[in-house]
C-alpha positions as CSV (number, residue, x, y, z in Angstrom):
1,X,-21.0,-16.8,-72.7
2,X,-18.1,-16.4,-75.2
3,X,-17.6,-19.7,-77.9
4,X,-13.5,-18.8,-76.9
5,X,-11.9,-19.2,-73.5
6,X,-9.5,-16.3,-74.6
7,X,-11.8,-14.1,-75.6
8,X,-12.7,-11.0,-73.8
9,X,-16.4,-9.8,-73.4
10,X,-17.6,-6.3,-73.5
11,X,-21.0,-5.1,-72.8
12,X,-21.9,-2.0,-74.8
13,X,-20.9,-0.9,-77.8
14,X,-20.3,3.0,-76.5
15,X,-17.2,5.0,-77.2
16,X,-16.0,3.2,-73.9
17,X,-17.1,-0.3,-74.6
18,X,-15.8,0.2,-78.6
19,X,-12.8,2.2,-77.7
20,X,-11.5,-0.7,-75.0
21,X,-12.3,-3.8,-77.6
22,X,-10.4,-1.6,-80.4
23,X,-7.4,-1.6,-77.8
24,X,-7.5,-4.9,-77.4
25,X,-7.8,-6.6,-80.3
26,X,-5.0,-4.6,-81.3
27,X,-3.0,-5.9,-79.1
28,X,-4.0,-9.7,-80.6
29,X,-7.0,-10.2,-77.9
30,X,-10.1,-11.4,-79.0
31,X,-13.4,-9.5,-78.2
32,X,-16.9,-10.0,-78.2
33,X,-18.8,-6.7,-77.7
34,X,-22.4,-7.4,-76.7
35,X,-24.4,-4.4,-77.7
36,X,-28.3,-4.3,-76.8
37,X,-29.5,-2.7,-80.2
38,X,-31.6,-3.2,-81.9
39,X,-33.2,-5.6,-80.0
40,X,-33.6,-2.9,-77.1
41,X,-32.9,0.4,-77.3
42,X,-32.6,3.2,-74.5
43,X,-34.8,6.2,-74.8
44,X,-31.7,8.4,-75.8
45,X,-30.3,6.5,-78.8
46,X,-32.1,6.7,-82.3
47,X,-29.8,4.1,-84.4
48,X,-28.5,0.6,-84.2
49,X,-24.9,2.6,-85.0
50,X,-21.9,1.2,-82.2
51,X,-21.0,4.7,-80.5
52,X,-23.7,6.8,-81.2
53,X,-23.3,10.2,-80.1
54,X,-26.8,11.1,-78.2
55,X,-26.5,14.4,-76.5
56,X,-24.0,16.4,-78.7
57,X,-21.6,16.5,-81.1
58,X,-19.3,18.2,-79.6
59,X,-16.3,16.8,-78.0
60,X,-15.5,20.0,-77.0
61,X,-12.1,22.3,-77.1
62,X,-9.0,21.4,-79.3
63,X,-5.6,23.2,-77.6
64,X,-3.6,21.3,-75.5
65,X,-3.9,24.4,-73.3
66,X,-7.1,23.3,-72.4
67,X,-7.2,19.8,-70.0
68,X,-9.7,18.0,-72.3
69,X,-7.7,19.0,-75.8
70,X,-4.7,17.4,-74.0
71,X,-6.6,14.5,-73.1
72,X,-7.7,14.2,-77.0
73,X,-3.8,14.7,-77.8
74,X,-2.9,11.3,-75.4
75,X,-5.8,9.6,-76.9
76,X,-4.4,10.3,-80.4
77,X,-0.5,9.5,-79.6
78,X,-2.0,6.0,-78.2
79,X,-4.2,5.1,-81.4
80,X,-7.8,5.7,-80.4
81,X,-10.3,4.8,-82.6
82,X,-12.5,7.2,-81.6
83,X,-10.1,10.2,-82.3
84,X,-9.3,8.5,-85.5
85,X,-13.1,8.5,-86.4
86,X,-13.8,12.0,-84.9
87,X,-10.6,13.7,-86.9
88,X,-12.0,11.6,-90.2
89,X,-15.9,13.0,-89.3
90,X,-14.8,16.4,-88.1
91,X,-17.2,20.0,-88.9
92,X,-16.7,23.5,-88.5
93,X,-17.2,24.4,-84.6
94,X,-13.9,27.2,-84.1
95,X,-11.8,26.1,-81.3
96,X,-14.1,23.0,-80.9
97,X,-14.0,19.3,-82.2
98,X,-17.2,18.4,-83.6
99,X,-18.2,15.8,-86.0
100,X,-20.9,14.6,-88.2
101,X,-22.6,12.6,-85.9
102,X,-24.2,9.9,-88.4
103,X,-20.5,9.5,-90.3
104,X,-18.8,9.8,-86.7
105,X,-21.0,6.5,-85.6
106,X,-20.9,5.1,-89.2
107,X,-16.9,5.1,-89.1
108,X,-17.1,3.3,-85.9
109,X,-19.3,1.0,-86.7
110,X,-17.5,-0.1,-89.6
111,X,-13.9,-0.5,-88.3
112,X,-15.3,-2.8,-85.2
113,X,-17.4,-4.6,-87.5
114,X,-14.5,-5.3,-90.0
115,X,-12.1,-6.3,-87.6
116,X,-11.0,-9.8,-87.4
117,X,-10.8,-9.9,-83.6
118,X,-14.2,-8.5,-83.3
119,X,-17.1,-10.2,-83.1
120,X,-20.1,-8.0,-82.4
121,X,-23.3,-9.8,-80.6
122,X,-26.6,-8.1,-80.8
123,X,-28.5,-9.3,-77.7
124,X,-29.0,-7.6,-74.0
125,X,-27.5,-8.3,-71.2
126,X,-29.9,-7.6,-68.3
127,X,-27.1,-9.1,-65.3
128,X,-23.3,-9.3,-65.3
129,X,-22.1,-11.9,-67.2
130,X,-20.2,-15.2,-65.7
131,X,-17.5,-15.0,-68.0
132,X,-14.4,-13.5,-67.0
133,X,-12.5,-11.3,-68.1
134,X,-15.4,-9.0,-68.7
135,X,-15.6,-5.3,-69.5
136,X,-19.5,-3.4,-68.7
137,X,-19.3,-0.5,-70.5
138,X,-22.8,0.3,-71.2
139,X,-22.9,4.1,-70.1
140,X,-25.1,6.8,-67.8
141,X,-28.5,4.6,-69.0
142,X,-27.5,1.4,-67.9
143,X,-30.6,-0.8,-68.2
144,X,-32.1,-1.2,-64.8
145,X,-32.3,-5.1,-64.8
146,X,-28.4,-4.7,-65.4
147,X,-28.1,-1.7,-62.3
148,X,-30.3,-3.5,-59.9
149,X,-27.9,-6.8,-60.5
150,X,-24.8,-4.5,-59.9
151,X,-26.3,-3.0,-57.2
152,X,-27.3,-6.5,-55.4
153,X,-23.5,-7.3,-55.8
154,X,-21.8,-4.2,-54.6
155,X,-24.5,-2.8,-51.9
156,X,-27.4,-0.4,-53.0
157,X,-25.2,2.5,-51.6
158,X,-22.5,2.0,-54.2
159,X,-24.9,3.1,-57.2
160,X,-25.8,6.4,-57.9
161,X,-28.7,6.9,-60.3
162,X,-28.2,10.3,-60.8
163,X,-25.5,13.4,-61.0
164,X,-25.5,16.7,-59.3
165,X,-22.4,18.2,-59.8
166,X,-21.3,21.6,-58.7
167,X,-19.3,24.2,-60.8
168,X,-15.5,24.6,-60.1
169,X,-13.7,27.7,-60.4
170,X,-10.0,28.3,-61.2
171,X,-7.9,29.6,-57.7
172,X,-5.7,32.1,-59.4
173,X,-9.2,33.9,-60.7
174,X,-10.7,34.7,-57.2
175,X,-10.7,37.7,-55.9
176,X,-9.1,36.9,-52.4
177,X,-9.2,40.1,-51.3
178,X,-13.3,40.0,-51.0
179,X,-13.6,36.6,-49.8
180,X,-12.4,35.1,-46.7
181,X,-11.4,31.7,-44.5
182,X,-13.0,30.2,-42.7
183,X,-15.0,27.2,-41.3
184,X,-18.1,27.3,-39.4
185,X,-17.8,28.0,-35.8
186,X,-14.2,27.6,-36.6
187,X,-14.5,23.9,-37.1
188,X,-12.2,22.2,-39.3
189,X,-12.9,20.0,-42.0
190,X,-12.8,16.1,-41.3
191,X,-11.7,15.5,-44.9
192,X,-9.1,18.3,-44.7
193,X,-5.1,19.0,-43.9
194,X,-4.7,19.8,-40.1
195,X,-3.5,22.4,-40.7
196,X,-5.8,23.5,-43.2
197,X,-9.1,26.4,-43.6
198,X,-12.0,24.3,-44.9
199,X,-13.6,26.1,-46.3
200,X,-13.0,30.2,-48.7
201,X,-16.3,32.5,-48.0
202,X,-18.0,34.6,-50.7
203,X,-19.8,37.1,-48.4
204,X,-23.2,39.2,-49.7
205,X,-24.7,42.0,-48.0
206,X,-28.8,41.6,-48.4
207,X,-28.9,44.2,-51.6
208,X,-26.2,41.9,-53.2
209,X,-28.1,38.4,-52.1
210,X,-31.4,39.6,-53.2
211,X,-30.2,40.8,-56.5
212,X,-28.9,37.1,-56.8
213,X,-31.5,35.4,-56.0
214,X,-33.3,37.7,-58.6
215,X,-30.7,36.8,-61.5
216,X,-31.3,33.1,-60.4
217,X,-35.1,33.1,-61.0
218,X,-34.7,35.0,-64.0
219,X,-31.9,32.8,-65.7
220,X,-32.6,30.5,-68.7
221,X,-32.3,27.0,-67.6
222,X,-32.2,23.8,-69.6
223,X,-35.3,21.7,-70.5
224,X,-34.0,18.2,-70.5
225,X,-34.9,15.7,-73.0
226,X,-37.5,13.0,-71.5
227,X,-34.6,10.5,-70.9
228,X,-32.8,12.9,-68.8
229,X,-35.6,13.9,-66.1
230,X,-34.8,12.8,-62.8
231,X,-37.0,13.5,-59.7
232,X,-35.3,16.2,-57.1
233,X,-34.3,14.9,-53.5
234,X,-35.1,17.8,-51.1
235,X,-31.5,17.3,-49.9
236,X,-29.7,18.2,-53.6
237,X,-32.0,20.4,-55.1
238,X,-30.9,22.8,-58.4
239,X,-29.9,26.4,-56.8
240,X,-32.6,27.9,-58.7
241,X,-35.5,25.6,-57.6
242,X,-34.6,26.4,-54.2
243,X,-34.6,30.5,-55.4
244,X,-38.0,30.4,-56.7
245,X,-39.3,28.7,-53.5
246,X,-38.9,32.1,-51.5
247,X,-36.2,34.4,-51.1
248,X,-34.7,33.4,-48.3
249,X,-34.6,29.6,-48.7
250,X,-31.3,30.0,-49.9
251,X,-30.1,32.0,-47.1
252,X,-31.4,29.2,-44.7
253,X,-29.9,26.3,-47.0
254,X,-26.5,26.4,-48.6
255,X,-25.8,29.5,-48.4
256,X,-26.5,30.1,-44.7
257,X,-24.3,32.3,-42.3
258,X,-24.1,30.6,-39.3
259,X,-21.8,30.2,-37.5
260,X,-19.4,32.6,-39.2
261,X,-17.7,36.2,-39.0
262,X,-16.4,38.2,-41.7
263,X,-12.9,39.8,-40.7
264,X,-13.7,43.3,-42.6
265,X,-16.8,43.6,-40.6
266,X,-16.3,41.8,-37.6
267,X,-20.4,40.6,-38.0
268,X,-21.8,37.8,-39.7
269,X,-22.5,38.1,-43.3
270,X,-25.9,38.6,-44.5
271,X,-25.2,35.1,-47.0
272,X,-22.7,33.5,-47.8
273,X,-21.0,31.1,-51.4
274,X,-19.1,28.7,-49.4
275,X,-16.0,27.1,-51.9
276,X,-13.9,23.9,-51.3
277,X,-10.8,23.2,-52.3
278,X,-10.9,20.5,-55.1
279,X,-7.0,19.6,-55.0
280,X,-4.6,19.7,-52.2
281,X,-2.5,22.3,-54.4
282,X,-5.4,24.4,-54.1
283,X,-5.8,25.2,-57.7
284,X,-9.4,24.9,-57.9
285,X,-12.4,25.5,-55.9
286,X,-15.9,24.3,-56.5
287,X,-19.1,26.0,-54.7
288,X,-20.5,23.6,-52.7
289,X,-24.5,23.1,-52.7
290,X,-24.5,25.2,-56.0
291,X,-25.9,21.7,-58.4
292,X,-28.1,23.6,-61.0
293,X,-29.7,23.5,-64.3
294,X,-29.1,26.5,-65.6
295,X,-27.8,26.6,-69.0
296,X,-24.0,27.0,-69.7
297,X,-23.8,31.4,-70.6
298,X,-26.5,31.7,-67.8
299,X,-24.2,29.7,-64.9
300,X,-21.3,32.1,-66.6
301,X,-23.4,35.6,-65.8
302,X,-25.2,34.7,-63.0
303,X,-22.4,33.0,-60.6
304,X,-19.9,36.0,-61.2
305,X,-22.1,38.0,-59.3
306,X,-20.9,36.3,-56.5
307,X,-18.2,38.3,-54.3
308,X,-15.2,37.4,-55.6
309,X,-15.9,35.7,-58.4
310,X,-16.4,38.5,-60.6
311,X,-14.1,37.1,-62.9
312,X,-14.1,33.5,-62.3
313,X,-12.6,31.2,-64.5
314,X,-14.7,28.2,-64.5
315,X,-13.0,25.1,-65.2
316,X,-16.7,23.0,-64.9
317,X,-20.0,24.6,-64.9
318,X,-22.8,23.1,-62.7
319,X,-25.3,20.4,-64.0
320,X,-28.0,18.1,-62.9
321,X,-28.8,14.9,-65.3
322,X,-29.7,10.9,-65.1
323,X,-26.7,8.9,-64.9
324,X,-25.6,5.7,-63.4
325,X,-22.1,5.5,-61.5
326,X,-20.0,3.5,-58.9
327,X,-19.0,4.9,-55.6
328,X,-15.5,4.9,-57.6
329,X,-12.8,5.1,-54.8
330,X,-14.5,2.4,-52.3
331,X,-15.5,-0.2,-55.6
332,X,-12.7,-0.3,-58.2
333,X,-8.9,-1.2,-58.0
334,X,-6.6,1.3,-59.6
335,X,-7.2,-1.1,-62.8
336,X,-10.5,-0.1,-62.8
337,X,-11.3,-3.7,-61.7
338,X,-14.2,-4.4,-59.2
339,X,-12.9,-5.4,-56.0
340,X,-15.8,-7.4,-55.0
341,X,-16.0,-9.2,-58.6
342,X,-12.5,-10.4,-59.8
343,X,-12.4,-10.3,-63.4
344,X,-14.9,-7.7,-63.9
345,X,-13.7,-4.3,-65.1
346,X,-15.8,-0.8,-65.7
347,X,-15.4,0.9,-68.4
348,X,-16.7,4.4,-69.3
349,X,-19.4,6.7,-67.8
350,X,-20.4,4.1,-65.5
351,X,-16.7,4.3,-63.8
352,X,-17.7,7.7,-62.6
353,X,-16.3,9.9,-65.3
354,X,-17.9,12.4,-67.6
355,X,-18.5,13.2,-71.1
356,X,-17.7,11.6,-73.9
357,X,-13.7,12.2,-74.5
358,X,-13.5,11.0,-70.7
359,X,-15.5,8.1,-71.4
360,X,-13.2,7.2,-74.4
361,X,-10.2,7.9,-72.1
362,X,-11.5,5.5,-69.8
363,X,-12.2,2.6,-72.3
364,X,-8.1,3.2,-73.9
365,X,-6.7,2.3,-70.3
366,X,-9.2,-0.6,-69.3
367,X,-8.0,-2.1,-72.5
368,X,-4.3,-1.3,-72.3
369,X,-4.2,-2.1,-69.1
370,X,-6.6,-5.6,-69.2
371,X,-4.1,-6.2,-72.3
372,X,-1.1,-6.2,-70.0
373,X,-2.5,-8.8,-67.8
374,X,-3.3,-11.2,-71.0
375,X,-0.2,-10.9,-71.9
376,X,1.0,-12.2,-68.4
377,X,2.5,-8.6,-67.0
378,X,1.7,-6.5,-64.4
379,X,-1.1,-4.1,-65.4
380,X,0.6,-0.3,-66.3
381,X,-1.5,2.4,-64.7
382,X,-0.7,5.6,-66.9
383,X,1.3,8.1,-64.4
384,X,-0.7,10.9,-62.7
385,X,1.0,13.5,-64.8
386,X,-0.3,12.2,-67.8
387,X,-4.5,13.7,-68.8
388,X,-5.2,10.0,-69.0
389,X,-4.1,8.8,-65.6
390,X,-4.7,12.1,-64.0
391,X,-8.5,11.3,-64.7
392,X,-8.3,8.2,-63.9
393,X,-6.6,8.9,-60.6
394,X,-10.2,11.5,-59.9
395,X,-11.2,7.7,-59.5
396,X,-9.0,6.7,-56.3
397,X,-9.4,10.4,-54.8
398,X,-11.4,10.1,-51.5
399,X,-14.7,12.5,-51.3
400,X,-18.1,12.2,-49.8
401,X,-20.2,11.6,-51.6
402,X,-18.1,10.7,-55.1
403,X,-19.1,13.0,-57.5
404,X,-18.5,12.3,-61.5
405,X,-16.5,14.6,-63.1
406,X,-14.9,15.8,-66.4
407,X,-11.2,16.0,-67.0
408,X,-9.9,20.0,-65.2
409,X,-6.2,20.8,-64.3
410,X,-7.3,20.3,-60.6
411,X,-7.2,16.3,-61.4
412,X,-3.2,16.8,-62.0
413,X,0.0,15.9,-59.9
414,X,0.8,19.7,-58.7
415,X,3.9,20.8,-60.8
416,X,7.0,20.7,-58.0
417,X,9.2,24.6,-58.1
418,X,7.9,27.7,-59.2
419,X,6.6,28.2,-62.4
420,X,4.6,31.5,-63.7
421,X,1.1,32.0,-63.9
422,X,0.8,32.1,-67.6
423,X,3.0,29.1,-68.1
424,X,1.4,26.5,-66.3
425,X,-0.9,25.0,-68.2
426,X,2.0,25.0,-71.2
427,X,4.4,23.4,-68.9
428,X,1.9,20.8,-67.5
429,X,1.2,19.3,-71.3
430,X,4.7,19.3,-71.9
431,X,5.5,17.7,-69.1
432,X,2.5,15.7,-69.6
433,X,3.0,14.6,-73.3
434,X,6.5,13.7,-71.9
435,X,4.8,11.0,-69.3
436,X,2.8,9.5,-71.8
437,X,5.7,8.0,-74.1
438,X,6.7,5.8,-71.2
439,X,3.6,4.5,-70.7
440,X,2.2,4.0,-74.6
């Protein structure tokens, strides 16, 4: 337990865990960041370095026209120290951020290290800890002595173990001439508007489906590191595992017919992409059952065979990986404070966000906002327009089951008028960039 009775404890020294102590010992709090290397060490990290970068080091595209450039533009404007250390680290990579991974984690390491409301604690921490407040920021490979506590104090159900997330496509790049509404047997969707279609149908004839399922079998998928393998549940299995069991076992599983009619034919299709509206401005859809491990160019070829996504804009490609994660929406406040452990804030990946700049993003506002209440104010969630509470509302948005994500446009407050096609994503940073000075 902390010497102080001011201080504030973090466990993890991730981007998250370093990102939220940076904020608020900037902000005169102090912070003890409990970090379990090197005394243990998951299977994905190879240093003692705070924030160490183990998957890639890429933190993806720059322009603000993109959703996670603006997000790296808030981060900036507030003072993240991890912006501060990827700009100071940064490598070649074209339109990408990517840094020197060992300088990257060295600059971290040394700016918590040297700060004088910093005190960084090399031990694990294998349940959460009594003292209060208290951050847990330690990531998709939380120890499972620290999961299994978590889980014995929020209910099993409210801990995921591992993602499957399904690719989302941009609205304005379907083809909605080929595709068609509709929910099966004309049943609406409990989660939906009244007055709203479900669900948009992709329909195949059987040349088209089998030359699919071909492409899927065929595709280059990714071979994940040892750290990363998960065991598949029968009930979420990757598109192309189910592809290679026979060629019609996706035709009797997610992509099944039943109980629908295409208009143009008046018959039932031979198979069928099902897509679901991700926002209730219906600017993105993602395609439901479609969780897969095919790599990134391979997702790209292979899904804009499907009708009407011959040129789909994909605003997040499919994946599979290990990961722990909160049920989100039933667990956390809009503070990102558990509900059924005053005091105790999440912080990071384990919040139910993805990637690292996400991660970061999430860290920034747990502190900001944990600083507010220190300081004897009422916390400030960053508005919905903004990248950074636009994520953070993904959080709060009802689905079954919650599914992590990473930052899109879909997360966004819908803009209110008319605005052009090939202005919106201009107009939405402005407007976003605009938000964010009343809340820094």
């Amino acid at each position: 337990m902390p010497s102080r009775m001011d201080e504030v404890l973090i466990v993890g020294g991730g981007l998250a865990g370093c990102e939220c102590a940076w904020q608020l010992a900037e902000r005169g709090s102090h912070v003890v960041i409990r970090e379990q290397r090197p005394i243990a060490r998951s299977p994905a990290h190879n240093t003692d370095h705070l924030a160490e970068l183990v998957c890639s080091n890429s933190l993806r595209g720059a322009s603000i026209s993109n959703a996670i450039g603006l997000l790296k533009e808030e981060l900036r404007r507030c003072g993240s120290l991890v912006m501060r250390a990827a700009d100071d680290s940064r490598v070649p990579a074209g339109g990408a951020l990517a840094v020197d991974r060992t300088r990257f984690s060295a600059i971290m390491t040394e700016a918590i290290e040297r700060h004088p409301n910093i005190r960084v604690e090399r031990c694990p921490v294998d349940a959460v800890p009594d003292a209060r407040p208290c951050v847990i920021a330690t990531g998709p490979l939380t120890s499972d002595a620290l999961a299994a506590d978590l889980a014995s104090r929020l209910g099993e159900a409210s801990l995921s173990y591992f993602d499957a997330i399904a690719p989302i496509v941009a609205s304005e790049s379907i083809d909605w001439g080929s595709v068609f509404r509709q929910s099966r047997f004309d049943k609406a969707d409990l989660g939906s508007d009244a007055d709203a279609v479900a669900y948009v149908n992709c329909p195949f004839d059987e040349a088209g489906y089998k030359a699919f399922v071909a492409a899927l079998r065929d595709a280059e998928k990714l071979t994940p590191p040892d750290f990363d393998k998960i065991p598949y549940f029968e009930g979420c299995l990757p598109i192309e595992v189910m592809a290679e069991r026979g060629e019609m076992t996706l035709a009797f599983g997610p992509m099944k017919p039943v109980g629908l009619t295409d208009p143009k034919t008046g018959r039932r299709p031979f198979a069928v992409v099902q897509l679901r509206a991700e926002d209730r401005g219906e600017t993105a859809f993602n395609l439901v059952g479609f969780q897969t491990r095919m790599t990134h160019e391979s997702q790209r070829q292979v899904l804009r065979m499907i009708p009407g996504l011959e040129n789909a804009a994909f605003m997040r490609l499919g994946a599979m990986h290990r990961n722990t994660f909160v049920d989100a929406p039933r667990v956390l406040d809009e503070t990102a404070q558990l509900r059924a452990l005053p005091g105790v804030y999440l912080a990071g990946q384990l919040t139910g966000v993805e990637g690292y700049v996400e991660s970061t993003a999430c860290g920034l506002a747990c502190g900001r906002m944990l600083a507010d209440r220190l300081a004897g104010h009422e916390a400030r969630v960053p508005p919905r327009t903004t990248a950074i509470g636009a994520l953070l509302g993904h959080l709060k948005r009802e689905q079954r089951p919650f599914q992590p994500s990473n930052i899109t446009w879909a997360h966004f407050e819908p803009l209110q008028g008319r605005v052009r096609k090939n202005e919106r994503k201009a107009v939405m940073a402005e407007r976003a960039l605009q938000a964010l000075e009343g809340w820094r």
